[in-house]
C-alpha positions as CSV (number, residue, x, y, z in Angstrom):
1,X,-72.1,30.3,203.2
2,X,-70.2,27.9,205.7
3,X,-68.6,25.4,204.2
4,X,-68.4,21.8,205.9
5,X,-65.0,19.4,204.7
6,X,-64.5,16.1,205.2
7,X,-61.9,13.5,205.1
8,X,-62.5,10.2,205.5
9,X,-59.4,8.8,206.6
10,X,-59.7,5.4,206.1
11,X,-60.0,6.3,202.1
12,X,-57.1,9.0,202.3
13,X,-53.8,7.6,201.1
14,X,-50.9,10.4,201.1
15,X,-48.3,7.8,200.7
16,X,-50.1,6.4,197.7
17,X,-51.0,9.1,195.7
18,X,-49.2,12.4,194.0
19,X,-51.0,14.9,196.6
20,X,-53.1,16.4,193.6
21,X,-55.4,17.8,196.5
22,X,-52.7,20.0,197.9
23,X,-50.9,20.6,194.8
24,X,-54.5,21.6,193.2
25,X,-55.8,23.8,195.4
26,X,-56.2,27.2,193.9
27,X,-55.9,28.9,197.9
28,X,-52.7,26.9,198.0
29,X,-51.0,28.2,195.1
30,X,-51.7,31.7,196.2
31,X,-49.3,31.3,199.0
32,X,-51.7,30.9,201.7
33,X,-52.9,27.1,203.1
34,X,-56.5,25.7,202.5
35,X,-54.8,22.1,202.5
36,X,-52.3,20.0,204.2
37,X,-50.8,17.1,205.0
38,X,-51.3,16.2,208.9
39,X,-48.4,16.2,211.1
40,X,-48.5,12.2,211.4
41,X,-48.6,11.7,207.3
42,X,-51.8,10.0,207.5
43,X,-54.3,12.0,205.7
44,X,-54.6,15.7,204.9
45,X,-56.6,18.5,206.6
46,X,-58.6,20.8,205.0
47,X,-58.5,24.3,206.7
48,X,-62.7,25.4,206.5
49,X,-62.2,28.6,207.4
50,X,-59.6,29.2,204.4
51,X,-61.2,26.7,202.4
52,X,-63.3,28.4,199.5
53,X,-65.7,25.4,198.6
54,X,-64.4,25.0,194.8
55,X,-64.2,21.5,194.9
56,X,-61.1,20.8,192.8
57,X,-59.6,18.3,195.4
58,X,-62.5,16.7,195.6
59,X,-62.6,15.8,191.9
60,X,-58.7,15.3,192.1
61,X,-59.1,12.8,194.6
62,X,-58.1,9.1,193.2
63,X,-59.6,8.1,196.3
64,X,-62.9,9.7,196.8
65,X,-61.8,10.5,200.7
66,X,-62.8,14.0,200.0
67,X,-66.3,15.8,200.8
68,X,-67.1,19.8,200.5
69,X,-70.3,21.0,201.2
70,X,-71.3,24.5,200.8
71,X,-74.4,25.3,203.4
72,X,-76.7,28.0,204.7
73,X,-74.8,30.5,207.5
74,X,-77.9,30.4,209.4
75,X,-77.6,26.2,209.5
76,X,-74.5,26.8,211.8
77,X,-76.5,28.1,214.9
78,X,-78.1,24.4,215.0
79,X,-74.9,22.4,215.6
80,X,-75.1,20.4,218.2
81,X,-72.2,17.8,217.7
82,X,-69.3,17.3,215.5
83,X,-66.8,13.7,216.2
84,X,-63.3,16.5,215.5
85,X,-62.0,18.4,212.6
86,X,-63.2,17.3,209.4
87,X,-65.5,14.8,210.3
88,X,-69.2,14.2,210.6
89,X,-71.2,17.2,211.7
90,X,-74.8,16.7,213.2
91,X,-77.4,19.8,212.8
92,X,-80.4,19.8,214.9
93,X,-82.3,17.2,216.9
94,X,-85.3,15.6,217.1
95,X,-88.0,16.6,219.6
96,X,-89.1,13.5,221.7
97,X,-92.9,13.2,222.8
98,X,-93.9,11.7,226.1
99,X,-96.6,9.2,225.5
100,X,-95.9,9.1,221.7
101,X,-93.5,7.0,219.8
102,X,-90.6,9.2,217.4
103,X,-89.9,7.3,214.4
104,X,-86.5,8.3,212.5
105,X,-85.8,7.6,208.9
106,X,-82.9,8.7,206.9
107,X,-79.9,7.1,204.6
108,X,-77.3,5.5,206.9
109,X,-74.4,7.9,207.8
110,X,-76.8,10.5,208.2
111,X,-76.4,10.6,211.8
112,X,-79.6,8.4,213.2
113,X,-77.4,6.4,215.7
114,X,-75.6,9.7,216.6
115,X,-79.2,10.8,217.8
116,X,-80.1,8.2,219.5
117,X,-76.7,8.2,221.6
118,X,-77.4,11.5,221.9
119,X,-80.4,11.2,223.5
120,X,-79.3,8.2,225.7
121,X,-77.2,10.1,227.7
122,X,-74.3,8.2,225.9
123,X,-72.9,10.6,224.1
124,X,-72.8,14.5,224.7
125,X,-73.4,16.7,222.4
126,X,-70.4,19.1,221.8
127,X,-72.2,21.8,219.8
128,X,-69.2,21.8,217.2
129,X,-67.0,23.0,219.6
130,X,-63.6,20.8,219.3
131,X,-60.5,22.7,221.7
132,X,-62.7,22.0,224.8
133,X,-65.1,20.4,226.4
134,X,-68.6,21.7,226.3
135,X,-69.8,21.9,229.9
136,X,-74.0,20.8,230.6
137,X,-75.2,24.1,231.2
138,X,-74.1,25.1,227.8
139,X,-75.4,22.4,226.2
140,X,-78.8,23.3,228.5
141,X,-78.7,26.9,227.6
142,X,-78.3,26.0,224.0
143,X,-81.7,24.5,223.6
144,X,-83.5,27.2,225.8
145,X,-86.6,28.0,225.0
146,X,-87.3,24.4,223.3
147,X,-88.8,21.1,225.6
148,X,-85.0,19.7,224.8
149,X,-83.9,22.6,227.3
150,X,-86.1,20.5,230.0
151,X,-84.8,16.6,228.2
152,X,-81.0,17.8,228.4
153,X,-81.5,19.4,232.2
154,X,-83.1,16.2,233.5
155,X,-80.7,14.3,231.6
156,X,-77.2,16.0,233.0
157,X,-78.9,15.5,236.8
158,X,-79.4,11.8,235.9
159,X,-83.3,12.0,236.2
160,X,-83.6,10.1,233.0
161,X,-83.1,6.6,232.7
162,X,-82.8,5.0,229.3
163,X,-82.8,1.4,227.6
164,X,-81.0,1.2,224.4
165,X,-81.5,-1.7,221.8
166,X,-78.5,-1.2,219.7
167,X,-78.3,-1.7,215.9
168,X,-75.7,-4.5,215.9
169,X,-77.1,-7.5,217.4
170,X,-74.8,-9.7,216.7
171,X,-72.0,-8.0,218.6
172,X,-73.4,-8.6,221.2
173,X,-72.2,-12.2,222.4
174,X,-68.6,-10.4,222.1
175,X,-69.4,-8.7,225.3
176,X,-72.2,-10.5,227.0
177,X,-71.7,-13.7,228.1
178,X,-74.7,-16.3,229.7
179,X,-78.4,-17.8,229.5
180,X,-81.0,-16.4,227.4
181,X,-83.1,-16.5,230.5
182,X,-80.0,-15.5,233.5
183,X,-79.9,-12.1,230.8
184,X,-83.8,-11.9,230.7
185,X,-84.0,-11.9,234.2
186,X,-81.3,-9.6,235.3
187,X,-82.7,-6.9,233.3
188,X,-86.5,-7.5,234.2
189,X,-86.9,-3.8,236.3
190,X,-90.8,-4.1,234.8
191,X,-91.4,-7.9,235.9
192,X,-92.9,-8.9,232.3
193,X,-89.7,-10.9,231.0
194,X,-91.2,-13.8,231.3
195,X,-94.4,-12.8,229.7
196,X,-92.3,-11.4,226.5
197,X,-90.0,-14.2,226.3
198,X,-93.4,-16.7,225.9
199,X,-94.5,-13.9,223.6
200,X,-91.6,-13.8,221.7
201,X,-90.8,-17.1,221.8
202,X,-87.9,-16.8,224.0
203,X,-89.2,-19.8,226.0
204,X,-88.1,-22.5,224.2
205,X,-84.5,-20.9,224.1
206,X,-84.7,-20.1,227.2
207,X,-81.4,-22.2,228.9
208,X,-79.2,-22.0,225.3
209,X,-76.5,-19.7,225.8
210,X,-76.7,-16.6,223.4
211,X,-73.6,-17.2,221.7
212,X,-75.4,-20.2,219.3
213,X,-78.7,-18.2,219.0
214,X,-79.3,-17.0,215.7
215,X,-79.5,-13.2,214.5
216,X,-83.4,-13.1,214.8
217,X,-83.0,-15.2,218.2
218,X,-80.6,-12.1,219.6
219,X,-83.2,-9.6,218.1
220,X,-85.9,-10.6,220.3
221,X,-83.4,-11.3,223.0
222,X,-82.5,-7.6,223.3
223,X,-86.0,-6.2,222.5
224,X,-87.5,-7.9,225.2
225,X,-84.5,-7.0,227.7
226,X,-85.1,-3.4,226.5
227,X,-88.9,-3.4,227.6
228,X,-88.1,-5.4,230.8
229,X,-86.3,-2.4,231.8
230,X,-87.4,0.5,233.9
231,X,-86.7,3.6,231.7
232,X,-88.1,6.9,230.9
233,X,-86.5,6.6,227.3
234,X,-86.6,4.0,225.1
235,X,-84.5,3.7,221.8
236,X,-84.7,0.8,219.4
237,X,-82.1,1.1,216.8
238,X,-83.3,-1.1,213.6
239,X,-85.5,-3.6,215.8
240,X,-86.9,-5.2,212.5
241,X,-83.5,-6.6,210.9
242,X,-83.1,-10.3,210.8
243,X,-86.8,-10.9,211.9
244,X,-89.3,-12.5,209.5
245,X,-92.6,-10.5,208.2
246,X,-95.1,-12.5,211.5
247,X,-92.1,-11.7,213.5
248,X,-91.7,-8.0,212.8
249,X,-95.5,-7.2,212.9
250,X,-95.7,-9.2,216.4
251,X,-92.4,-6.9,217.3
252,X,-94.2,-4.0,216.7
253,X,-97.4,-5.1,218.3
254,X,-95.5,-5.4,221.8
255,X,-93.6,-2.5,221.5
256,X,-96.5,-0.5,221.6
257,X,-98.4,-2.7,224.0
258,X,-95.3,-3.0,226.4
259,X,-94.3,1.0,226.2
260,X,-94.7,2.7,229.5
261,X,-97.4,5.4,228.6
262,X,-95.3,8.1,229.3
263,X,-92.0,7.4,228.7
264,X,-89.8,8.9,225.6
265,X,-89.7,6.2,222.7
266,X,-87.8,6.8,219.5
267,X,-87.4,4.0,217.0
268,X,-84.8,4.0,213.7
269,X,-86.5,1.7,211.2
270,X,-85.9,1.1,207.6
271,X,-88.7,-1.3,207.1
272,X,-91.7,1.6,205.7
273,X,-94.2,-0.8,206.8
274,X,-93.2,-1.4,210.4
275,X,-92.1,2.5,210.7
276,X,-95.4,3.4,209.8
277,X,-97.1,0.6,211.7
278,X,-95.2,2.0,215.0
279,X,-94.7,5.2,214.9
280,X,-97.0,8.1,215.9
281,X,-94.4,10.8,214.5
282,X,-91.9,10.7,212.1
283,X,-88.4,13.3,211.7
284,X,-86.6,12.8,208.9
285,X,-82.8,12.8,208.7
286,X,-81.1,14.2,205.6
287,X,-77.9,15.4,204.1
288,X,-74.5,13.9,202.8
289,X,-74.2,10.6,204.3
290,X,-70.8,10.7,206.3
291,X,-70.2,14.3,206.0
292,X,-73.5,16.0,207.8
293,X,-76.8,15.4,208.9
294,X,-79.8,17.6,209.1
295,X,-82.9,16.9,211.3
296,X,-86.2,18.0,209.9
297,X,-89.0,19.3,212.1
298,X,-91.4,16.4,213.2
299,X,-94.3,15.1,211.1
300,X,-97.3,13.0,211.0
301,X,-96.5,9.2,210.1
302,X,-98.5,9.1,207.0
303,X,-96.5,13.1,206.0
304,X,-93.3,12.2,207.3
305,X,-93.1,8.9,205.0
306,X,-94.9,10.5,202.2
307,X,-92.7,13.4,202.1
308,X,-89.7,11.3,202.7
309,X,-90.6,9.2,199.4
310,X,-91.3,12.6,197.6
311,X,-88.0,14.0,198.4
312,X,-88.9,17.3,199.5
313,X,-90.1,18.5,202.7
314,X,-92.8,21.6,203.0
315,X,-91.8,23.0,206.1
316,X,-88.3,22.8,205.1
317,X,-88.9,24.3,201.9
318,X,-86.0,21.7,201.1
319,X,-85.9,19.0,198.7
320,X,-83.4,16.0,199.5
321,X,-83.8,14.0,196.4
322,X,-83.8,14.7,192.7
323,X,-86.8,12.4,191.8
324,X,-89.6,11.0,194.0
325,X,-89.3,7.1,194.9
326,X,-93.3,5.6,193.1
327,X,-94.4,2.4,193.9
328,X,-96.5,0.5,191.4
329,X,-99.7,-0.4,192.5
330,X,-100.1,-3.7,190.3
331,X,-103.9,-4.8,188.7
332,X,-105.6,-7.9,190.0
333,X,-102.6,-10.1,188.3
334,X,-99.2,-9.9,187.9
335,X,-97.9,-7.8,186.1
336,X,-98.4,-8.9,181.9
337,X,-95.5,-10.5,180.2
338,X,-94.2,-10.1,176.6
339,X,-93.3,-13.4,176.3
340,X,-93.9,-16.9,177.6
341,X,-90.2,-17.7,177.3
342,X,-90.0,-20.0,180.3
343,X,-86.0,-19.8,181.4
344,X,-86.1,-22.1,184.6
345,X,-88.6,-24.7,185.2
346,X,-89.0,-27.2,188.2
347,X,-91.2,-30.4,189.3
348,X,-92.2,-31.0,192.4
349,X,-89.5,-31.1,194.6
350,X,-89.0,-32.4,198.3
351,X,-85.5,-32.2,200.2
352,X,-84.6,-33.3,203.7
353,X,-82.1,-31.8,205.7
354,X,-81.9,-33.8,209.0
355,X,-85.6,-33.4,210.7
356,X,-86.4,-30.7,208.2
357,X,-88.3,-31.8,205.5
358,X,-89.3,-29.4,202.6
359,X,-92.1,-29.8,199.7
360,X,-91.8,-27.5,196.8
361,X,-94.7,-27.6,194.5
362,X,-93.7,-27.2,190.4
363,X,-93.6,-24.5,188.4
364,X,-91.6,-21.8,185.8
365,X,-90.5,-18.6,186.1
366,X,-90.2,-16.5,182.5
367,X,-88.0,-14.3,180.7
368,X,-87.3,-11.0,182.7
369,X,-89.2,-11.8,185.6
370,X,-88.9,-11.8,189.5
371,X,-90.1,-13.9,191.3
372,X,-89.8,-13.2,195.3
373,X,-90.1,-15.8,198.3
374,X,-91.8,-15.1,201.1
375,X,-92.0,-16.7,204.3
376,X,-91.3,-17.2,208.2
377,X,-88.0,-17.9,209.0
378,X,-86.9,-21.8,209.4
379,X,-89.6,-22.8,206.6
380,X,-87.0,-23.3,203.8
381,X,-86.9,-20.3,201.9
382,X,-82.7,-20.9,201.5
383,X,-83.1,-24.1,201.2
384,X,-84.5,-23.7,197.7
385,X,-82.5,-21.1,196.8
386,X,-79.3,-23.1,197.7
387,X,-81.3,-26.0,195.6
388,X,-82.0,-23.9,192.4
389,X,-78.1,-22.4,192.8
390,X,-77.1,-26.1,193.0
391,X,-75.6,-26.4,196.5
392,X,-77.7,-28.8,197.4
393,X,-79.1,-31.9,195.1
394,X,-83.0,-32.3,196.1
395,X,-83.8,-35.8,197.1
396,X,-87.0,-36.0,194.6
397,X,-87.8,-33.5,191.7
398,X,-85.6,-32.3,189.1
399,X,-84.7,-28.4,188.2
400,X,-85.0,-27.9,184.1
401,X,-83.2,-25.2,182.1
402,X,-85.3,-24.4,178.6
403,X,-81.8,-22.6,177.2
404,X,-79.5,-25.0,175.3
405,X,-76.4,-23.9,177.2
406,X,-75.6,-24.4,180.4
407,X,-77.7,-22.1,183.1
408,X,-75.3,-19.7,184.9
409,X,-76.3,-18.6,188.3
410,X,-75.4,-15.6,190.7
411,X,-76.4,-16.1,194.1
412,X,-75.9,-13.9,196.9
413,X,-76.1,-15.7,200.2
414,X,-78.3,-14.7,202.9
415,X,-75.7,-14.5,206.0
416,X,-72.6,-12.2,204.0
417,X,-69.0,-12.3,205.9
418,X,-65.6,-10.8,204.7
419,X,-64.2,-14.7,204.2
420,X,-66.5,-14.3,200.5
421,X,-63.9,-12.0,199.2
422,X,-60.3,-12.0,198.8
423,X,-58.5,-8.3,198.5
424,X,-59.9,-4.7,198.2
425,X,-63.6,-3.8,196.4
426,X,-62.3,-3.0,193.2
427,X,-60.7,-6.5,192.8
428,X,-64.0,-8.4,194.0
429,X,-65.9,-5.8,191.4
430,X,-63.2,-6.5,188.5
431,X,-63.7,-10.1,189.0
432,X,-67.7,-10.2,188.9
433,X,-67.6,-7.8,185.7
434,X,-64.8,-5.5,184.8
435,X,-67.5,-4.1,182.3
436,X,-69.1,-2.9,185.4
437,X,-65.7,-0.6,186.6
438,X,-65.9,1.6,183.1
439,X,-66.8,4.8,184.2
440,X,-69.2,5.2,181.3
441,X,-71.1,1.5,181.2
442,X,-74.5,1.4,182.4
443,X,-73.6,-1.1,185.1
444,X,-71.1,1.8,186.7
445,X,-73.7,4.5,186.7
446,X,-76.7,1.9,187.8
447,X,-75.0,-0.5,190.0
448,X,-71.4,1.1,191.5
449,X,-72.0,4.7,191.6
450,X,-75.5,4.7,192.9
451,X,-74.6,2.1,195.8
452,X,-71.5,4.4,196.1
453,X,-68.6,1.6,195.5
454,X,-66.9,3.5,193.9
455,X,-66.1,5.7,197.1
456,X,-64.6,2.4,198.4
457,X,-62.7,0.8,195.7
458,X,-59.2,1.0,197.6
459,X,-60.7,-0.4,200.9
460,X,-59.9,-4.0,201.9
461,X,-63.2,-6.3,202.2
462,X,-62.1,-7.0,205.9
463,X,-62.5,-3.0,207.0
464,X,-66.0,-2.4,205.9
465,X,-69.0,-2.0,207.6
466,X,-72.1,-4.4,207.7
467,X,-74.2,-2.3,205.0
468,X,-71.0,-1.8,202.9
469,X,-70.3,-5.2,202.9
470,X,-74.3,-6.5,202.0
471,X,-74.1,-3.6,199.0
472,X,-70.8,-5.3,198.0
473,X,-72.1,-8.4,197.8
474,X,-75.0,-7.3,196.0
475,X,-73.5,-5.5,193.4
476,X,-71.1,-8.5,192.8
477,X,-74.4,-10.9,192.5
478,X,-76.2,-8.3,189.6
479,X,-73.4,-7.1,187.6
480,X,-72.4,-10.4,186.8
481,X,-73.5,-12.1,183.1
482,X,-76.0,-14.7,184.2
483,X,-79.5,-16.3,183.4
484,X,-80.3,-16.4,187.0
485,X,-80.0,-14.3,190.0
486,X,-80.8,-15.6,193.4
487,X,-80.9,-12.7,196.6
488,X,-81.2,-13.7,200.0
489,X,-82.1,-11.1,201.9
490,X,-80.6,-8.5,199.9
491,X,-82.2,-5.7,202.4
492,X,-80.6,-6.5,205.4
493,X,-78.2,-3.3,206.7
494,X,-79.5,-1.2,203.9
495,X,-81.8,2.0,204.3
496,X,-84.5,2.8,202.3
497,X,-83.1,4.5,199.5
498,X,-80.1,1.7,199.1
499,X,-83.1,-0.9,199.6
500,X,-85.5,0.5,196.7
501,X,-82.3,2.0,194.3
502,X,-81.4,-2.4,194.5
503,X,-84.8,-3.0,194.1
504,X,-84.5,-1.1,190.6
505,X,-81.7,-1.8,189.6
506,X,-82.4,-5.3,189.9
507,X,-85.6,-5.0,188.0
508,X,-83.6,-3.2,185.2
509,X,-80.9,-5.8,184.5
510,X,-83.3,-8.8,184.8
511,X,-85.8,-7.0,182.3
512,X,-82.7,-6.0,180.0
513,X,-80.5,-8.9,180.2
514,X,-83.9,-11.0,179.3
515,X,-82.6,-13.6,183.1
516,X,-84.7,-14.5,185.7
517,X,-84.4,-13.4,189.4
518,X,-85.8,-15.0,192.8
519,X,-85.9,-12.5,195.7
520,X,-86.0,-13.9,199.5
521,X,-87.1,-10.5,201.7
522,X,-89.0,-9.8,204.5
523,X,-89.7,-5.9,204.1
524,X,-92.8,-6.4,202.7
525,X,-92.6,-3.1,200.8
526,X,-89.6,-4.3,198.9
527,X,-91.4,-7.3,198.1
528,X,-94.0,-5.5,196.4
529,X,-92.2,-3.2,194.8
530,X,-89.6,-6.0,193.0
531,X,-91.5,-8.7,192.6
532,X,-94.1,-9.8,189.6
533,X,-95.1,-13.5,190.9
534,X,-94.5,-14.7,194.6
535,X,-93.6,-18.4,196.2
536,X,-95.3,-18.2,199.4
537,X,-94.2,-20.8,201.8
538,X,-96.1,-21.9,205.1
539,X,-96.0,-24.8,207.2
540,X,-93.8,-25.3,210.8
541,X,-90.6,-23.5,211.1
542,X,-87.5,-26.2,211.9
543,X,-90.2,-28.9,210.9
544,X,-91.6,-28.9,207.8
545,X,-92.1,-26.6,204.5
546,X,-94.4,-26.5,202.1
547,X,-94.9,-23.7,199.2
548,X,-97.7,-22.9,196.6
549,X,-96.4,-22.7,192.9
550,X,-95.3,-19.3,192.0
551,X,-98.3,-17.2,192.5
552,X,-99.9,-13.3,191.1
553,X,-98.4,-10.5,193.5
554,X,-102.1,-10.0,195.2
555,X,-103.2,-13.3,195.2
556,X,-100.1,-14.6,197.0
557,X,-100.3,-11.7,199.5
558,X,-103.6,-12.0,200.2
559,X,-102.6,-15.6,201.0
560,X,-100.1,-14.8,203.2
561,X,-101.6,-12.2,205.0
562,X,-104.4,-13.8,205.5
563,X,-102.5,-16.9,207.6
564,X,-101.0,-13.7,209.6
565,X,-104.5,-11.9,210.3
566,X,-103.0,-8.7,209.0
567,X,-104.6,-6.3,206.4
568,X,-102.8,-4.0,204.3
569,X,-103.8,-0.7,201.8
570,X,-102.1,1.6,199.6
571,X,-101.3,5.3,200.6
572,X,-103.3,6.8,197.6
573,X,-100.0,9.5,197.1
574,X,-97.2,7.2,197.3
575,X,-98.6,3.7,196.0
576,X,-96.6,2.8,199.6
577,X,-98.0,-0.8,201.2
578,X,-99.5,0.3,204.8
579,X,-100.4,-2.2,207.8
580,X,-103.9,-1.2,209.3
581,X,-103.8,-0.7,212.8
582,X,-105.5,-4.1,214.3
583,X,-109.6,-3.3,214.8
584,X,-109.8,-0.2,212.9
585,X,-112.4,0.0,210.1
586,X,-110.2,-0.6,207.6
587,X,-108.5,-3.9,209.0
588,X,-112.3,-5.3,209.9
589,X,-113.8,-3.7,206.2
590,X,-111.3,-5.2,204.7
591,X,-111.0,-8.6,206.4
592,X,-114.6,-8.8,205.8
593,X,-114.8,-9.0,202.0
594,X,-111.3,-11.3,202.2
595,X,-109.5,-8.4,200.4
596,X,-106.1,-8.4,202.7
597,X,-103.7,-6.8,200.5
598,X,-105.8,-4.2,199.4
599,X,-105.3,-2.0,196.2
600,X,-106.5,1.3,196.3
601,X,-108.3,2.8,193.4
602,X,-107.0,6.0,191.6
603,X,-103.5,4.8,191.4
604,X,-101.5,4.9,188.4
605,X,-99.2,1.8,187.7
C-alpha cells in the first residue's frame, strides 16, 4: 500500500492546539519521526514514507487539517501531478477525442480544474516528482504508448492552441478592464463574435463596460470570447452557473454548433442535464476531495452519468459511493399529501420595482411541502421570495399565515458574500442552531457533517471559497427552527453530490419539522428531484412577470418546457431527467402528443 497524507494548512493550528498529532503518533513514540512540526511553526509534516497509515492523528486532530489515505501500490505509476509535500495528488488523466466533446464530472476538490490546466498547457504536470523540475520529454515519455504521448508532444512544441473559460467568472473584471464588444472583438480569431453576441444576447450590452454586467451577463461574455477564438482545444470550466434553464440549453446548443469539428473540447459541468445534453463522453473524477483524485477510463454519456449516480464503476471494478443517488419518477400529479394543513397562503399579488412590474397569481403551499420556482432570469423569481421573506411590502395582495403565531422565515439569498457573516463557521453555525453543532443530533450528521462544515469550523467566513461559502449559507438557512424556508439558488458552486445531499436534506427537515419550503433553481434535475408543486413564471425579463398558481411537478414542466421547445425523458436506470437531442424521434414523438416532460414507464417512485 502507498499511503497519501495531507495537511491542509489553512486548518492546521500548532500554536493553537496541544500537538496531539505528534505527541500521538505511535511511529513517533518509537523514537523514529512519522510527524513534525515544520521548520517555520506553521503546520506539521507528515513523513509518507515513515508514515504507517493508522490514522490516530487524524482522529486527534481538533481541527480536521489532517487526511491519510491508504491506496493501491500499482495506483502510484499513474501520478502525473502533485502541488508539493502533503498536498493534493492527481492520478491519471483523461483521454481527449478530436471531433468529440469530453465531459468531466466529479465532487469539487477532486482535481477537475487541475485537468483542465493541465491540458491547457497552463499547468505542467510534475508526475509527483517535487526536488526538481520535470523536464517535457519525461512528461512525453511518461504517457508513451497512449494518444496523450502525441497531446503532451504537440503541446511542449506549442502546436496546440487552447481557449480556456474559467470557472470564476466573476473574477474576471479584477483583471480585465473594457467594452463588452472592444473584448468580443479582440478575441474574435473565428470572425463569429458578432453572430454569438446577437445569439447570446450580447448585443444589447454591447457598449456597457463588464464591470456592471451581471454574473449570467459575464458567462456568455467569456463563452462567446472562448468560441471566437482560434484553438485546437477548448475547455469550459462550469459554463452553466449563473445562467437560467432557456439560457443554459441555448449555451449548449452553440457550443456544439460553434465547435470547430476537430478540435479537443472538454467541458466540467455539474448541471446532469446540460452534461448529458453536451457531451459525447463522459470520465469520471473520484477520490478524497482535497487530498487525491483519480481519473476513470472514458465512458458513454448515458454510462458515464449512470454509473456516476450508481457509485460504482465496471471497468474500475471500484465503487465511489456507499449508496446509489435514485431519483423519483413522480405519477401524473404531485406527489399525495397527508394533510391539507395549508401553512402559508397568498392572494393575488402585483409589485413594482421601477419599470419592473410583477403579477403573482394566488395560492397555498401545505404542511411539509416544496414548492420550487422556476423561471428565466429578470422575471421575478426573487422578487417574491424577498416578498414572502418580507423584504419587500407588495403594492396589492396580502401574504396569510394559517398558524396562530407569528411565521418565522429562513431565507437564503441568491447572490452569497462574506459581509452575511461575522467571525469563523462555527460561530455563524452556533448562532443559526447550536442544536445543529452536537456531534450526535440529527442536524450534525445530516446537515454539518455531510456538507463537511465541520472540517471548517475554525476558518474565518472571509477565507473560504465560493462553494464553501454557498454550503455555509445553506446549512445556516435549514438548521434553523422555522415554518418557512426560502433558497435562492441554493446550487450555485456546488457539484452533484453537495447539490442532491441539499436536495435531501432539505426534503427531510421540511417533511420532519411539518414547514414549508420554496426553492428558486435552474438545474432542472434538482428541481425535479426537490420539488412536489412548481410556480412557473413567464413573461419579459427586466419588463414584466407573470406566474401560474403553484402547479403539479409534470403539469408545470410540461408548461415550461413547452414555451422553451425542449422535450425531456427519464433514463429508465436512474429516474435521471434527460434533454432529447433537438429532431430526434424522441423530441418530435414526444412533442407530438404534447407530453414534454416525459415519464417513463417501469420506474419505481
Amino acid at each position: 500500500m502507498v499511503r497519501v497524507a495531507v495537511v491542509d494548512r489553512d486548518l492546521c493550528k500548532p500554536n493553537k492546539c496541544n500537538k496531539e498529532c505528534i505527541r500521538f503518533c505511535p511511529v513517533n513514540r518509537r523514537g523514529k519521526k512519522a510527524i513534525e512540526l515544520h521548520e517555520s511553526g506553521k503546520y506539521v509534516v507528515i513523513y509518507e514514507e515513515t508514515c504507517i497509515g493508522c490514522g490516530i492523528c487524524v482522529k486527534k486532530c481538533p481541527y480536521n487539517a489532517l487526511t491519510i489515505v491508504n491506496l493501491p501500490d500499482e495506483l502510484e505509476k499513474r501520478t502525473v501531478h502533485r502541488y508539493g509535500p502533503n498536498a493534493f495528488k492527481l492520478y491519471g488523466l483523461p483521454l481527449p477525442v478530436k471531433g468529440k466533446i469530453l465531459g468531466i464530472i466529479g465532487k469539487n476538490g477532486a482535481g477537475k480544474t487541475t485537468i483542465l490546466r493541465i491540458l491547457a498547457g497552463e499547468l505542467k504536470p510534475n508526475l509527483g516528482i517535487l526536488d526538481r523540475e520535470v523536464s517535457w520529454d519525461e512528461v512525453i515519455r511518461f504517457f508513451r504508448g497512449t494518444e496523450l504521448q502525441v497531446y503532451f508532444k504537440q503541446l511542449a512544441e506549442h502546436k496546440l492552441k487552447s481557449a480556456h473559460k474559467i470557472q470564476y467568472v466573476e473574477l474576471v473584471p479584477r483583471y480585465v478592464k473594457g467594452r463588452v464588444g472592444d473584448l468580443l472583438e479582440r478575441a474574435d480569431d473565428r470572425g463569429i463574435a458578432r453572430e454569438l453576441g446577437e445569439i447570446l444576447g450580447l448585443d444589447k450590452i454591447w457598449n456597457r463596460d463588464i464591470r456592471v454586467i451581471s454574473g449570467g451577463e459575464l458567462q456568455k461574455l467569456l463563452i462567446a470570447a472562448t468560441l471566437s477564438k482560434k484553438a485546437d482545444v477548448y475547455l469550459f470550466d462550469e459554463p452553466s452557473s449563473y445562467l437560467d434553464v432557456r439560457e443554459r440549453i441555448r449555451m449548449a446548443k452553440i457550443i456544439r454548433k460553434y465547435l470547430p469539428p476537430n478540435a479537443y473540447s472538454i467541458v466540467v459541468e455539474h448541471d446532469l442535464a446540460v452534461l448529458d445534453y453536451l457531451s459525447d463522453l463522459i470520465t469520471i473524477v473520484y477520490g478524497e476531495p482535497g487530498a487525491y483524485g483519480i481519473v476513470s477510463k472514458p465512458y458513454s454519456t448515458k454510462n458515464g452519468i449512470n454509473y456516476f449516480l450508481e457509485g460504482f464503476l465496471p471497468a474500475e471494478n471500484m465503487r465511489i459511493r456507499g449508496e446509489p443517488i435514485r431519483f423519483h419518477a413522480y405519477s401524473t400529479e404531485s406527489k399525495e399529501k397527508t394533510t391539507n394543513e395549508k401553512i402559508i397562503e397568498w392572494t393575488d399579488v402585483f409589485k413594482r420595482l421601477g419599470d419592473f412590474k410583477l403579477k403573482v397569481s394566488g395560492g397555498y403551499a401545505l404542511k411539509g411541502e416544496v414548492i420550487g420556482l422556476l423561471g428565466p432570469n429578470g422575471i421575478g423569481k426573487t422578487t417574491f421570495v424577498r416578498i414572502l421573506a418580507g423584504e419587500l411590502k407588495p403594492d396589492e395582495g396580502i401574504i396569510i399565515s394559517s398558524r396562530k403565531e407569528k411565521m418565522t422565515i429562513s431565507y437564503k439569498p441568491q447572490y452569497v458574500s462574506p459581509k452575511m457573516f461575522q467571525g469563523t463557521v462555527r460561530e455563524v453555525l452556533m448562532e443559526s442552531n447550536p442544536n445543529a453543532l452536537n456531534v450526535t443530533s440529527w442536524l450534525y450528521s445530516e446537515v454539518i457533517r455531510k456538507l463537511r462544515l465541520n472540517r471548517l469550523y475554525d476558518r474565518y467566513v472571509d477565507e473560504l471559497s465560493g462553494g464553501e461559502l454557498q454550503k455555509l449559507a445553506i446549512a445556516a438557512c435549514i438548521i434553523r427552527e422555522s415554518d418557512i424556508y426560502l433558497l435562492d439558488e441554493p446550487s450555485a458552486y456546488l457539484d452533484v453530490e453537495e447539490r442532491l445531499a441539499v436536495a435531501k436534506v432539505l426534503r427531510k427537515i421540511i417533511e420532519g419539522k411539518e414547514a414549508v419550503a420554496f426553492v428558486v433553481e435552474h438545474d432542472v434535475s434538482i428541481q425535479d428531484f426537490i420539488s412536489d408543486r412548481i410556480i412557473v413564471f413567464y413573461g419579459t425579463p427586466g419588463i414584466n412577470g407573470e406566474t401560474t398558481t403553484p402547479l403539479p411537478l409534470r403539469q408545470a414542466m410540461n408548461l415550461f418546457l413547452k414555451e422553451l421547445g425542449i422535450t425531456f425523458r427519464r433514463d429508465p436506470q436512474t429516474g435521471r431527467p434527460r434533454v432529447n437531442k433537438e429532431g430526434s424521434y424522441l423530441d418530435r414523438y414526444q412533442k407530438s402528443i404534447g407530453e414534454y416532460y416525459y415519464i417513463a414507464s417501469g420506474i419505481e417512485d
